[in-house]
C-alpha positions as CSV (number, residue, x, y, z in Angstrom):
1,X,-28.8,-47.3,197.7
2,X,-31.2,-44.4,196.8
3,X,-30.1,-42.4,199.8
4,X,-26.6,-43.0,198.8
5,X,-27.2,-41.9,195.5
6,X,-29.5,-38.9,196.8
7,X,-26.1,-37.7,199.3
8,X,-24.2,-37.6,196.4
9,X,-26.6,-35.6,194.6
10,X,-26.8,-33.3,197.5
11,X,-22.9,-33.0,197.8
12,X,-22.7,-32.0,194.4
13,X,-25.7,-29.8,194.4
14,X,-23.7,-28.2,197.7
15,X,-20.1,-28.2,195.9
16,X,-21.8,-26.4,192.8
17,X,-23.4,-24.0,195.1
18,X,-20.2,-23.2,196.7
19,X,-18.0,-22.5,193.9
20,X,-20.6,-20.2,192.1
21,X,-20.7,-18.7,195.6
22,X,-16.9,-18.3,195.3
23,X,-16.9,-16.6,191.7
24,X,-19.4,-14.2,192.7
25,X,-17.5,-13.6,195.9
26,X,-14.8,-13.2,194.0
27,X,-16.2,-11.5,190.9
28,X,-17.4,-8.9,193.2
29,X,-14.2,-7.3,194.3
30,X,-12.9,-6.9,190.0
31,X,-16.0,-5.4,189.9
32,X,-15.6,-2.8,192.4
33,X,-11.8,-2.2,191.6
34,X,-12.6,-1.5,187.6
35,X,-15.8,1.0,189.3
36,X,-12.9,2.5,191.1
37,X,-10.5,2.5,188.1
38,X,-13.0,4.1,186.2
39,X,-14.0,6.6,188.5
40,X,-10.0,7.9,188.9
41,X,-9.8,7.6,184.9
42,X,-13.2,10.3,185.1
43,X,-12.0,12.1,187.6
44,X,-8.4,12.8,185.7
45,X,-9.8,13.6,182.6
46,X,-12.6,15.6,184.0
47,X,-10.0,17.8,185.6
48,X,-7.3,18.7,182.7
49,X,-7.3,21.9,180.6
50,X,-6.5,19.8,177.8
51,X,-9.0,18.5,175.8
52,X,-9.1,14.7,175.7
53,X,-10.8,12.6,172.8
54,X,-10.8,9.2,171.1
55,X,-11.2,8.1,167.6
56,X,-12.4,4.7,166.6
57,X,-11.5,2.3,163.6
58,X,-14.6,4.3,161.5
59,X,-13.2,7.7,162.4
60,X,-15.9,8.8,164.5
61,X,-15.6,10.2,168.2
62,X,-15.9,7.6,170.8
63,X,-14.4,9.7,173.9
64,X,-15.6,13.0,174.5
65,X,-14.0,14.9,177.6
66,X,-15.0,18.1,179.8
67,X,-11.9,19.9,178.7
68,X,-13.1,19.2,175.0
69,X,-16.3,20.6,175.5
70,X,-15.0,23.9,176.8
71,X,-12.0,24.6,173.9
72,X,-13.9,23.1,171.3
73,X,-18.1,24.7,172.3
74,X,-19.5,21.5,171.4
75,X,-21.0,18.8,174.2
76,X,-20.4,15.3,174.5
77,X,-24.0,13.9,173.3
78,X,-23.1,16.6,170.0
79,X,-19.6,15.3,170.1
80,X,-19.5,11.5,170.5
81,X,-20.1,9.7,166.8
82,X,-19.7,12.2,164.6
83,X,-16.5,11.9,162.2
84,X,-13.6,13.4,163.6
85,X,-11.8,15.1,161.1
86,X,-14.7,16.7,159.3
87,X,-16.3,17.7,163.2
88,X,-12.9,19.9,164.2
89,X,-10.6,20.0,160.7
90,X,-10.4,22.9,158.4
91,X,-11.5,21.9,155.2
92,X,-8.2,23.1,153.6
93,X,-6.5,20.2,156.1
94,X,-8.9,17.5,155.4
95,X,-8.0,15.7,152.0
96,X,-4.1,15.0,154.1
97,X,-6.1,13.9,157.0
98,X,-8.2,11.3,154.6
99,X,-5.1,10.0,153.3
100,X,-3.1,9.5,156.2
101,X,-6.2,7.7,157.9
102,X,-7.1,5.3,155.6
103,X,-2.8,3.8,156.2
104,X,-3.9,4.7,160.0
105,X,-6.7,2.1,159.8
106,X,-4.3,-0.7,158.9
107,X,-1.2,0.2,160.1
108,X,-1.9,1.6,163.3
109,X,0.9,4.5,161.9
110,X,0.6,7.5,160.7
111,X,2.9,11.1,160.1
112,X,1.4,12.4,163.7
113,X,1.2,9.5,165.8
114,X,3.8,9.5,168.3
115,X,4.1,13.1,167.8
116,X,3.7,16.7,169.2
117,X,2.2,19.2,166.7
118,X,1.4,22.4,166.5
119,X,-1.9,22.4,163.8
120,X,-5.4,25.0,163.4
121,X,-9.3,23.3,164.1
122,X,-12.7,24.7,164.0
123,X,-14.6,25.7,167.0
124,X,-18.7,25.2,167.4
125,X,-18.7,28.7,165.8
126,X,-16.5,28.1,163.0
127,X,-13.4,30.2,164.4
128,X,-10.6,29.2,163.2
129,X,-7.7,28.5,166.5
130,X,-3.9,27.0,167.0
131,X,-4.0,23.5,168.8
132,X,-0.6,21.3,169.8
133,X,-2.2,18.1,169.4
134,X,-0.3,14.8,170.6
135,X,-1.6,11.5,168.9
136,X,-1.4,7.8,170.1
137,X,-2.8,5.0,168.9
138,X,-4.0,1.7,170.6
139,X,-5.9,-1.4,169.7
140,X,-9.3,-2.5,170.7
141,X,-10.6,-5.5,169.6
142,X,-8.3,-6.1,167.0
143,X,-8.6,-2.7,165.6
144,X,-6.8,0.5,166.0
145,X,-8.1,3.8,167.6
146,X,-6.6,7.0,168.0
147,X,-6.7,9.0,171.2
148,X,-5.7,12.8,171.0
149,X,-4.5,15.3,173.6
150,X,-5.6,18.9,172.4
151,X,-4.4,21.6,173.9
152,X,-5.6,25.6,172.8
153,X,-2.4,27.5,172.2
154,X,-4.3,30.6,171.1
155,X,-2.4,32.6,173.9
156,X,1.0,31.2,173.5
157,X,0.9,32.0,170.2
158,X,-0.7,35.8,170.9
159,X,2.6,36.0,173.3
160,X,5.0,34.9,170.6
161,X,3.8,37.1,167.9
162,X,4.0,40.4,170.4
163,X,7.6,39.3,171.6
164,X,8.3,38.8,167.9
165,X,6.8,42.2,167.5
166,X,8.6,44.1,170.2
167,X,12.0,42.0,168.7
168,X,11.3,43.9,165.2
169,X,10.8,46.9,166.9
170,X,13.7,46.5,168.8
171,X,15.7,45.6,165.6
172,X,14.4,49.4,164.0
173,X,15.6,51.0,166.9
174,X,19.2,49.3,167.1
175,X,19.1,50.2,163.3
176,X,18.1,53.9,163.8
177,X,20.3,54.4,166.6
178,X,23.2,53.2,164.7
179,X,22.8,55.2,161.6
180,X,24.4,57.8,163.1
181,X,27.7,55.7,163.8
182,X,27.2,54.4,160.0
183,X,27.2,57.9,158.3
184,X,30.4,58.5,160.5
185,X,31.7,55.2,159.1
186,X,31.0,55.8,156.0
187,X,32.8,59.4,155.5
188,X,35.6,57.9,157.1
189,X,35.3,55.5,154.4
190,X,34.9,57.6,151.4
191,X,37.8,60.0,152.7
192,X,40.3,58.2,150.9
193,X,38.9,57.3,147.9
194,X,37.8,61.2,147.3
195,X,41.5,62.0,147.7
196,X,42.7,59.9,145.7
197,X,39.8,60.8,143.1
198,X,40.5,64.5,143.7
199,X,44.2,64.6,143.4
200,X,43.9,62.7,140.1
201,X,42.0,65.4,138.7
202,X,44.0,68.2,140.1
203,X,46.9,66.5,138.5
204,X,45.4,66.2,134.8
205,X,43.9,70.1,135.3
206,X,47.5,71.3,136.6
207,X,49.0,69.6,133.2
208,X,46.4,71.3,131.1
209,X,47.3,74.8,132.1
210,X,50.8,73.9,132.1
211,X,50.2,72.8,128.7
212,X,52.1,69.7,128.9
213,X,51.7,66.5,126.7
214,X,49.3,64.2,128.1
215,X,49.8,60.7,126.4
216,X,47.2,58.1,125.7
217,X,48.7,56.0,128.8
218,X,48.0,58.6,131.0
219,X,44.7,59.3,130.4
220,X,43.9,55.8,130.7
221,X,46.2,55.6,134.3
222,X,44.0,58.0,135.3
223,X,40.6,56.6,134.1
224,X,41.7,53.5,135.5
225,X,42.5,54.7,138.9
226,X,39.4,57.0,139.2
227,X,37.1,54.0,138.3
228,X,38.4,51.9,140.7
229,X,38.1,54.5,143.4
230,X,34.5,55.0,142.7
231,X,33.7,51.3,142.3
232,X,35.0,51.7,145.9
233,X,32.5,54.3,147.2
234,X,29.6,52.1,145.0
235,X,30.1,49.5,147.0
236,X,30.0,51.6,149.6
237,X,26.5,52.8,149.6
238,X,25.6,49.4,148.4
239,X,26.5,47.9,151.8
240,X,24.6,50.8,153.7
241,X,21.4,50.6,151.5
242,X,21.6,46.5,152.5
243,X,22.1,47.1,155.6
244,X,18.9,49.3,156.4
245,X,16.7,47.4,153.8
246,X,13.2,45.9,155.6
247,X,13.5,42.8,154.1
248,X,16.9,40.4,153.8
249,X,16.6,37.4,152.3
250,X,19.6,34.8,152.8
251,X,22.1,33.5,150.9
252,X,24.9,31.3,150.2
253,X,28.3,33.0,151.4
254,X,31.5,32.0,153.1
255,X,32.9,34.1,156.2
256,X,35.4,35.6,154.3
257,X,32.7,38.1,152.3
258,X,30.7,38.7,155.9
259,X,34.0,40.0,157.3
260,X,34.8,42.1,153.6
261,X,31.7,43.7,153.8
262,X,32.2,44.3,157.9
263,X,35.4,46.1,156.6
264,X,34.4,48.0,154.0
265,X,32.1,50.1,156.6
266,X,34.4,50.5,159.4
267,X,37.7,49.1,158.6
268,X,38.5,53.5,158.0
269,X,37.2,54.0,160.7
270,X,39.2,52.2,162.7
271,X,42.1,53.2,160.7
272,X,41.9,56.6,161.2
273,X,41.4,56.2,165.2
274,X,44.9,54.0,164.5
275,X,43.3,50.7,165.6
276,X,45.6,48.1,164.8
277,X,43.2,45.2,163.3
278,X,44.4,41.5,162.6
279,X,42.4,39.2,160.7
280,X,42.9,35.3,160.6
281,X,40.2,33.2,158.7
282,X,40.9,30.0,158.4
283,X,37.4,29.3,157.3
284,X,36.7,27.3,153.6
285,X,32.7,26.4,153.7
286,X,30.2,28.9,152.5
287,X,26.8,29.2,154.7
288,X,23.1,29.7,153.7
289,X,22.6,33.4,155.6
290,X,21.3,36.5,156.0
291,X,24.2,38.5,155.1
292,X,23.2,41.6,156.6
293,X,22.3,40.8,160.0
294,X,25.8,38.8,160.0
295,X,27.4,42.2,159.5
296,X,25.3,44.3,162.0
297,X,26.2,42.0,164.7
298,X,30.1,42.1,163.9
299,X,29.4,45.6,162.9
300,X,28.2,46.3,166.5
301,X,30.7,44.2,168.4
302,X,33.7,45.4,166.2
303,X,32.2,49.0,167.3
304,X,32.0,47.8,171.0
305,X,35.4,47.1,171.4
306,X,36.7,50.4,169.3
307,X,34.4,52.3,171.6
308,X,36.1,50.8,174.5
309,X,39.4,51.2,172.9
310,X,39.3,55.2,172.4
311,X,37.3,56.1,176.1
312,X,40.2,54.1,177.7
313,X,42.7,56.0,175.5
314,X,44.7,52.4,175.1
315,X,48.1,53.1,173.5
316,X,48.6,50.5,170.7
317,X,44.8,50.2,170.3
318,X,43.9,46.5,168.9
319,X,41.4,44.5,167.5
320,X,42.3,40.5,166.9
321,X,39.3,38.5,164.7
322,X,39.9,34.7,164.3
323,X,37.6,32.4,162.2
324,X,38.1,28.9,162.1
325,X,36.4,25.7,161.2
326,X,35.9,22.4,162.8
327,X,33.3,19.6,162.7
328,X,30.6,21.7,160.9
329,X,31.0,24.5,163.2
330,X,31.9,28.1,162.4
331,X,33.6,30.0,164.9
332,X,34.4,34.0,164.9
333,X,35.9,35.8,167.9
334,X,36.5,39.2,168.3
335,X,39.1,40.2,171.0
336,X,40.9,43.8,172.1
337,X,42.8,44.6,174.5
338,X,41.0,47.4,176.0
339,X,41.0,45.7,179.6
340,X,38.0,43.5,179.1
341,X,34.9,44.1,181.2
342,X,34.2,44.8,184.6
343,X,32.6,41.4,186.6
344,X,30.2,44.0,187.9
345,X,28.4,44.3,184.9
346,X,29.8,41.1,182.6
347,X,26.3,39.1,182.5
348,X,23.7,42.2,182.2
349,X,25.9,43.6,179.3
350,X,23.3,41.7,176.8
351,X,19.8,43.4,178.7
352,X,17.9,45.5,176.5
353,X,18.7,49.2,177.2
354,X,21.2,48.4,179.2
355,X,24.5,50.7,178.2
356,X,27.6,51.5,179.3
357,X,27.7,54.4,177.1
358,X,25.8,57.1,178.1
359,X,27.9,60.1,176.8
360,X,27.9,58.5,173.5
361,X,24.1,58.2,173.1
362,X,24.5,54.6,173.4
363,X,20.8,52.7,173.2
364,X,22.0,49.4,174.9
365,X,20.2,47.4,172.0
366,X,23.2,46.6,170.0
367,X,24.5,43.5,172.1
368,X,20.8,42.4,172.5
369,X,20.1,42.7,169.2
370,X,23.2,40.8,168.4
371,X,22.3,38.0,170.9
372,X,19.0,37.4,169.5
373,X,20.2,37.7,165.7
374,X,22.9,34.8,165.9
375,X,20.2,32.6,168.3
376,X,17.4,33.1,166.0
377,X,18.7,34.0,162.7
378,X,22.0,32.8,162.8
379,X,21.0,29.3,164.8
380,X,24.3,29.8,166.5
381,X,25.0,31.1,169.9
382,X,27.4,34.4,171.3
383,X,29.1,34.3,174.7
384,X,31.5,36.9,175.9
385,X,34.5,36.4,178.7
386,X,37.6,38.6,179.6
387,X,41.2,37.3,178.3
388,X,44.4,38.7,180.0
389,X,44.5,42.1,177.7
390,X,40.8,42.7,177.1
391,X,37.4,40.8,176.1
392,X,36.6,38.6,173.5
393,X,33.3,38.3,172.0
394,X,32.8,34.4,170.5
395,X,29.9,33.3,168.1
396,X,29.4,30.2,167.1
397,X,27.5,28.6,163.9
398,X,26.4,25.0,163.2
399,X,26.2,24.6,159.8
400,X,24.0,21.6,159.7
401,X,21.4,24.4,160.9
402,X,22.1,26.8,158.5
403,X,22.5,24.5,155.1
């Protein structure tokens, strides 16, 4: 009986053995496969440009990566439990960042979690830099952490602020070059206005020395029609000084006064070279827009197509400009019929200095200049195709974007 019970003792001595033998047998290969997840995890984050880092439930920095030691000058021992936002935050950004981490703490939410965002943090050295910091959150032990990808967009942003530069520059230049073609426009435009302004007076002197009775109602005729004429030639200069002045501020205007004050430059101009121009506007909605840079781009595309017009010596010369209005787009064309353009050249029309018109001094800026006005300005778009009689220049405005 006592060996019996002693076997039995033995087998279960044995069966234990076995199964602990099992578990570690068994424990032995999640061992090495989390060694080996951790060790691709290091070996990722170790090799990214961008700066990885994690933020616990307290706010302090629990995950410290190579990438982060390089943009931000600070090591991982230096890095890893100090409080985030005070370690790499501004001071003038810190106050928001308290708020939105104390509903972070609960909620797991927060304005930049799930987000892309372009912010500033401080270096080691206090220098001040542009970061585009995407935020996630994820819970650990029941409470949730924030992990942040950083990345330094210093140079990006050193890249946009010369292009933006060289644009401005660009910009003068288109303006410079077409001051020229403005003061032209603008003698065309005050031709009429001084005849009419001169004959008036010519008409009262001639009565004068012919002594002959001026009544009240004439003088006031006269007033009446000189005053408007020179209200004419005000508005005149107005629209020039707007159009060269540094700074233009938007506003809220419907199509109808973009294409007026378009006109009232080179509608004489085009007159005089016996342009036919039709105008259909079937537009109601007024926009929130720069005014100005609206009218140098039709300025420059209406001055394309009479350009084009006059070296092709086109009998019964025309310019056709439709606006209409449909499911909160805007869209203006300008069509001639000078023959439209060649396909040779159609898609490098819009390259900076690239111009058709060398024996008119041309700059090839305007249609550049145009482009990036209605994409960046404008939040529209402006495309260009040949029609049967000549080409037609289309831009289109969303005016969700621009209200």
């Amino acid at each position: 009986m006592h060996d019996n019970n002693l076997k039995t003792e033995l087998a279960r001595t044995n069966a234990s053995e076995a199964k602990e033998s099992e578990s570690e047998q068994a424990k032995m290969p999640r061992e090495q496969a989390l060694r080996e997840s951790e060790a691709k995890l290091h070996s990722i984050t170790a090799s990214t440009q961008d700066a990885i880092l994690m933020m616990d439930n307290d706010g302090k920095i629990s995950y410290w990566n190579e990438a982060a030691e390089k943009i931000f000058g600070y090591s991982k021992k230096e890095a890893i439990g100090q409080i985030l936002h005070t370690f790499i935050t501004p001071k003038r950004f810190l106050a928001a960042h308290e708020i939105g981490f104390i509903h972070f703490k609960k909620t797991g939410e927060g304005p930049a979690v799930g987000k892309t965002l372009e912010l500033f943090a401080l270096k080691k050295d206090a220098t001040e830099f542009p970061i585009e910091l995407s935020l996630s959150a994820t819970m650990i032990d029941g409470l949730w952490n924030a992990v942040g990808i950083i990345r330094d967009i210093s140079e990006r942003k050193k890249m946009e602020k010369e292009l933006k530069l060289n644009e401005e520059m660009m910009l003068a230049q288109s303006k410079q070059a077409a001051m020229g073609d403005m003061i032209s426009m603008i003698a065309h435009q005050w031709r009429q206005p001084l005849s009419v302004i001169s004959m008036k007076v010519n008409n009262l002197q001639a009565s004068i020395e012919l002594e002959e009775e001026i009544t009240r109602d004439d003088l006031l005729n006269h007033a009446s029609s000189i005053h408007k004429q020179l209200k004419q030639l005000s508005e005149t200069i107005d629209n020039f000084r707007n159009f060269f002045k540094p700074e233009q501020s938007k506003e809220q205007i419907t199509i109808k006064e973009v294409l007026k004050g378009a006109l009232n430059i080179i509608g004489s101009s085009l007159e005089n070279n016996n342009i036919a121009l039709t105008i259909k506007n079937d537009t109601n909605n007024s926009s929130f827009l720069n005014k100005a840079s609206f009218i140098q781009v039709l300025l420059n595309i209406i001055g394309n197509a009479k350009d084009a017009l006059l070296t092709k010596e086109v009998e019964q010369a025309a310019i056709d400009i439709t606006a209409s209005e449909e499911n909160e787009t805007i869209t203006i064309s300008v069509c001639d019929n000078a023959g439209g353009i060649p396909e040779s050249i159609i898609n490098k029309i819009d390259e900076p200095y690239f111009t058709t018109k060398q024996q008119l001094n041309g700059t090839g800026l305007g249609l550049y200049i145009s482009r990036t006005i209605v994409e960046k300005h404008l939040f529209g778009t402006l495309s260009w195709h040949n029609e049967e009689k000549g080409a037609c220049f289309v831009i289109v405005l969303n005016l969700k974007l621009l209200n």
